[in-house]
C-alpha positions as CSV (number, residue, x, y, z in Angstrom):
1,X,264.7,153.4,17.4
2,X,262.7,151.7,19.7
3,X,263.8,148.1,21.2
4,X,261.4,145.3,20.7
5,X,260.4,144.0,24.6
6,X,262.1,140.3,24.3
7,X,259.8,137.6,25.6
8,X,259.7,136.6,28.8
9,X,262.5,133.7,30.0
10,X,261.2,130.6,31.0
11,X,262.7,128.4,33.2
12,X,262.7,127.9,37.2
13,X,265.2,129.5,39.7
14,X,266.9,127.9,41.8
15,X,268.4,124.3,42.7
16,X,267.3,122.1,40.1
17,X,266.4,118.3,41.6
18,X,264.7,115.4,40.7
19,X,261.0,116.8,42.0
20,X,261.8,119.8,40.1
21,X,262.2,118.2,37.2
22,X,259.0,115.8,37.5
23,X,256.8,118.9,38.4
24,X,258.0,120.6,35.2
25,X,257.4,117.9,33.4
26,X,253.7,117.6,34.6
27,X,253.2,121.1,33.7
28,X,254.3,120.4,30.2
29,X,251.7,116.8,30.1
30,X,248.9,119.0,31.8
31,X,249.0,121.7,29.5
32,X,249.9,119.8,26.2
33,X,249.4,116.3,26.6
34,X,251.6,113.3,26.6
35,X,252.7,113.8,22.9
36,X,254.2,116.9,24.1
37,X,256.7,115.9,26.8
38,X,260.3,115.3,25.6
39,X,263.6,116.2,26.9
40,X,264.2,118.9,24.7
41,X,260.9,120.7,25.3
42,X,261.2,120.1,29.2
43,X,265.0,121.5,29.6
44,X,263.7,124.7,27.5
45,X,260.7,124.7,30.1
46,X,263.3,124.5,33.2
47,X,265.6,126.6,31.5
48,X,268.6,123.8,31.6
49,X,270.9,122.0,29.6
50,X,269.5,118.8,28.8
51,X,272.4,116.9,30.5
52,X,271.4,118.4,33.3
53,X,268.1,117.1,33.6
54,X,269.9,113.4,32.4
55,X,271.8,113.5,35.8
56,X,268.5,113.3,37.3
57,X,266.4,111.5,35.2
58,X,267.7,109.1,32.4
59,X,265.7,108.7,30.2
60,X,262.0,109.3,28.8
61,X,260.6,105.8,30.2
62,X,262.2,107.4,34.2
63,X,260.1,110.2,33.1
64,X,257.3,108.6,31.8
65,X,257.4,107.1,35.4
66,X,258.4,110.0,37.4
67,X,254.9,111.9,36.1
68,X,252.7,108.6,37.2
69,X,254.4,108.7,40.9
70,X,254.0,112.2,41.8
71,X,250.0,112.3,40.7
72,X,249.3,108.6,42.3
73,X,251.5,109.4,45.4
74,X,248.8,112.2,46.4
75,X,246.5,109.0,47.2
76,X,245.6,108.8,50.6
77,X,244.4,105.6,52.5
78,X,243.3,105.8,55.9
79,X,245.2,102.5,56.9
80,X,243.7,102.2,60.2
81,X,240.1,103.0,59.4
82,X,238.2,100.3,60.7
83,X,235.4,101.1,57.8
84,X,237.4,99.0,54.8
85,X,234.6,99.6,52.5
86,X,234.2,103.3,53.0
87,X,237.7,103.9,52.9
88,X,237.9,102.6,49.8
89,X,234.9,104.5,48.7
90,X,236.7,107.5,49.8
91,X,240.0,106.4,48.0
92,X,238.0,105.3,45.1
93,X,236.7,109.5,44.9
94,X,240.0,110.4,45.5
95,X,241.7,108.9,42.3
96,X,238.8,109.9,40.0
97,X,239.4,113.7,41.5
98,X,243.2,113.2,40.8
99,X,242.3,112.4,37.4
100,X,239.7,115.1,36.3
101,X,243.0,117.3,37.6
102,X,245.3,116.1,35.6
103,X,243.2,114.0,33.1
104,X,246.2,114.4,30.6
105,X,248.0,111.8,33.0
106,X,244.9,109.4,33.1
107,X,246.8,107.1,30.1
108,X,250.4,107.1,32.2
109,X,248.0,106.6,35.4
110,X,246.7,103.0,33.5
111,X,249.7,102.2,31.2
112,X,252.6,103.1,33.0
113,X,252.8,100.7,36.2
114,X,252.3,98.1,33.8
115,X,255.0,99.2,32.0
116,X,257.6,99.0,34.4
117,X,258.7,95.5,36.6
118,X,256.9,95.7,39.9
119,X,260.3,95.8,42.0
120,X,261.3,98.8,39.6
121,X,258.7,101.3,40.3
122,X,259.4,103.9,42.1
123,X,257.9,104.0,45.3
124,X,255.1,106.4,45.1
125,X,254.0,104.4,42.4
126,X,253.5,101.8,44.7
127,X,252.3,103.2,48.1
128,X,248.3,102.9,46.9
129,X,249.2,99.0,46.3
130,X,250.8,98.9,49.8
131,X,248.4,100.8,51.9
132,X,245.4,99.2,50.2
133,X,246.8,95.4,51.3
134,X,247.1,96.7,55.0
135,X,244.0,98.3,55.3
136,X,242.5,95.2,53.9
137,X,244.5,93.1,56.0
138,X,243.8,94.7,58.7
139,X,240.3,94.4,58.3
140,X,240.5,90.3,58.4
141,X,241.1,89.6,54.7
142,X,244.3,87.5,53.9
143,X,246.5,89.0,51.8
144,X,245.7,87.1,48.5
145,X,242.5,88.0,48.9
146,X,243.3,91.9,49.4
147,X,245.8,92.1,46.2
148,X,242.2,90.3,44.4
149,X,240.6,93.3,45.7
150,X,242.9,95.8,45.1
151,X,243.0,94.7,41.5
152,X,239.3,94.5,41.1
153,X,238.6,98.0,42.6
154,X,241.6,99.9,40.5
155,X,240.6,97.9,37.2
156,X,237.1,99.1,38.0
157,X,238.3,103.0,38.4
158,X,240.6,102.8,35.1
159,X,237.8,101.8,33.2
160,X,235.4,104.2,34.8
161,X,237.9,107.4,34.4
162,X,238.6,106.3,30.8
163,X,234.5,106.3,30.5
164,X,234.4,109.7,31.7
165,X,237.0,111.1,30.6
166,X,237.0,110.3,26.8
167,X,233.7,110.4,25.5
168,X,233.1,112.7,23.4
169,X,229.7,114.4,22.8
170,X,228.9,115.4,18.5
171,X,227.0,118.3,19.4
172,X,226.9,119.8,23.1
173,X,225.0,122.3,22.5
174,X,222.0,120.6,21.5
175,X,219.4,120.0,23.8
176,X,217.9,117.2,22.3
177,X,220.0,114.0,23.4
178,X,219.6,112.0,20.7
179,X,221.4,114.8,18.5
180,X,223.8,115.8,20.9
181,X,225.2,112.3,21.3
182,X,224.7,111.8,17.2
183,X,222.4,109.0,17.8
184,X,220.4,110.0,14.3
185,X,222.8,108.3,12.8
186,X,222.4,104.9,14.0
187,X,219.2,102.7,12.9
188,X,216.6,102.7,15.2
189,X,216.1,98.9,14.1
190,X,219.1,98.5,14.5
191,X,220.1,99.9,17.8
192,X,216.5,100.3,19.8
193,X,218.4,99.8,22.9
194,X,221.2,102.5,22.4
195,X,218.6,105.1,21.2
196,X,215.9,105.1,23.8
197,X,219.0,104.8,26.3
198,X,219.7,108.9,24.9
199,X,218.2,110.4,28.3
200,X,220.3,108.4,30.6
201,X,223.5,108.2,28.2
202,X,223.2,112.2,27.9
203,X,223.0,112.5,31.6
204,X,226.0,111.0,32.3
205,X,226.8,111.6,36.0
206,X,230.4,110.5,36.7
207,X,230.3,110.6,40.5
208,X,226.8,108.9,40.9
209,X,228.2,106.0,38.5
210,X,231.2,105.7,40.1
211,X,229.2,105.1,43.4
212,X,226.8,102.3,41.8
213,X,229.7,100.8,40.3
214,X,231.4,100.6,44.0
215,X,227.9,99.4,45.6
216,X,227.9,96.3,43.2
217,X,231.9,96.0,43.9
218,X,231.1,96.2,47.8
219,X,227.9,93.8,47.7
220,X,229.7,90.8,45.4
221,X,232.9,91.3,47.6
222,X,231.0,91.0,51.1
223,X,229.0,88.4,49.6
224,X,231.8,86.3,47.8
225,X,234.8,87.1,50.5
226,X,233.5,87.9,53.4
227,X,232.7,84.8,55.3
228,X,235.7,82.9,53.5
229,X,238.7,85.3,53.8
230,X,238.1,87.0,57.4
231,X,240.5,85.4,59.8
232,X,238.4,83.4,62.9
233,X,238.1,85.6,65.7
């Protein structure tokens, strides 16, 4: 009789921690989504008893949160670049490339720090928020003025990686834009703005719009702030 090969055991080897845990977890998001993560599915995934992984993490809200802080802790900001508006530029790139990797995590990304009292987050959740203010401060604006631009520029990107991220194309293999995006079905009385708009809304470039986006940020912030919040020299 011939023995059936058994499948493969899943599980990691070794010490299991709290960034073990978290990077298990994000495996699990990446691969199936948000809906997917519990604690039963990630202690089969580490190959643990689920009181294990309770030791480290305690519930699904600490996981929830765990997720967030090891994709937004990969930010970088260039604290001392003297160039605040192309650091953020830069910055601005960065977090839409963290979220086309892991674009599972784009709803904890926007949801989650919201979620949790400021003083309770852990503290890669935070470092963006904190690096952001100094660059900004360094850089002459006072520091209610940076947290205004902080939360101008990181509303801007959760709306614009929602934008890209989610919209979903009817046909995408039609060349014709107005049938790929299912614009046949509106009324051309209706909607003559939307459907002679097909070319540019088919040719959706996330990177260039991100940029124009920034470039109106940049030229109402300079314009608005900059002779008001720089500090006298």
């Amino acid at each position: 009789m011939v023995k059936q090969a058994t499948a493969p055991r899943r599980g990691v080897e070794g010490q299991i921690n709290r960034s073990v845990i978290l990077q298990s977890a994000l495996r699990l998001v990446d691969r199936d989504g948000v809906d997917g993560l519990s604690m039963r599915r990630l202690s089969e995934e580490v190959g643990r008893d689920p009181a294990v992984l309770y030791r480290h993490v305690p519930n699904k809200a600490a996981l929830l949160d765990g997720v967030t802080e090891i994709v937004i802790s990969q930010l970088r900001v260039d604290t001392a670049d003297p160039d605040w508006a192309g650091q953020l530029r830069a910055v601005a790139h960065e977090f839409r490339q963290l979220a086309l990797a892991h674009p599972n995590v784009v709803p904890l990304m926007v949801t989650r720090p919201l979620a949790t009292p400021l003083g309770q987050r852990p503290p890669g959740m935070l470092r963006p928020l904190e690096d952001v203010l100094a660059l900004l401060t360094a850089a002459g604006f006072s520091g209610t003025d940076a947290l205004h631009i902080y939360r101008m520029l990181f509303g801007y990107l959760y709306g614009h990686i929602l934008t890209e991220l989610q919209e979903v194309v009817e046909r995408p293999e039609e060349p014709d834009d107005v049938l790929r995006l299912g614009l046949h079905r509106l009324s051309i009385i209706e909607f003559p703005q939307v459907r002679a708009l097909a070319p540019a809304l088919g040719s959706y470039d996330g990177a260039a719009e991100l940029d124009r986006g920034l470039d109106v940020l940049f030229i109402g912030l300079e314009t608005t702030m900059g002779k008001s919040s720089r500090t006298s020299g």
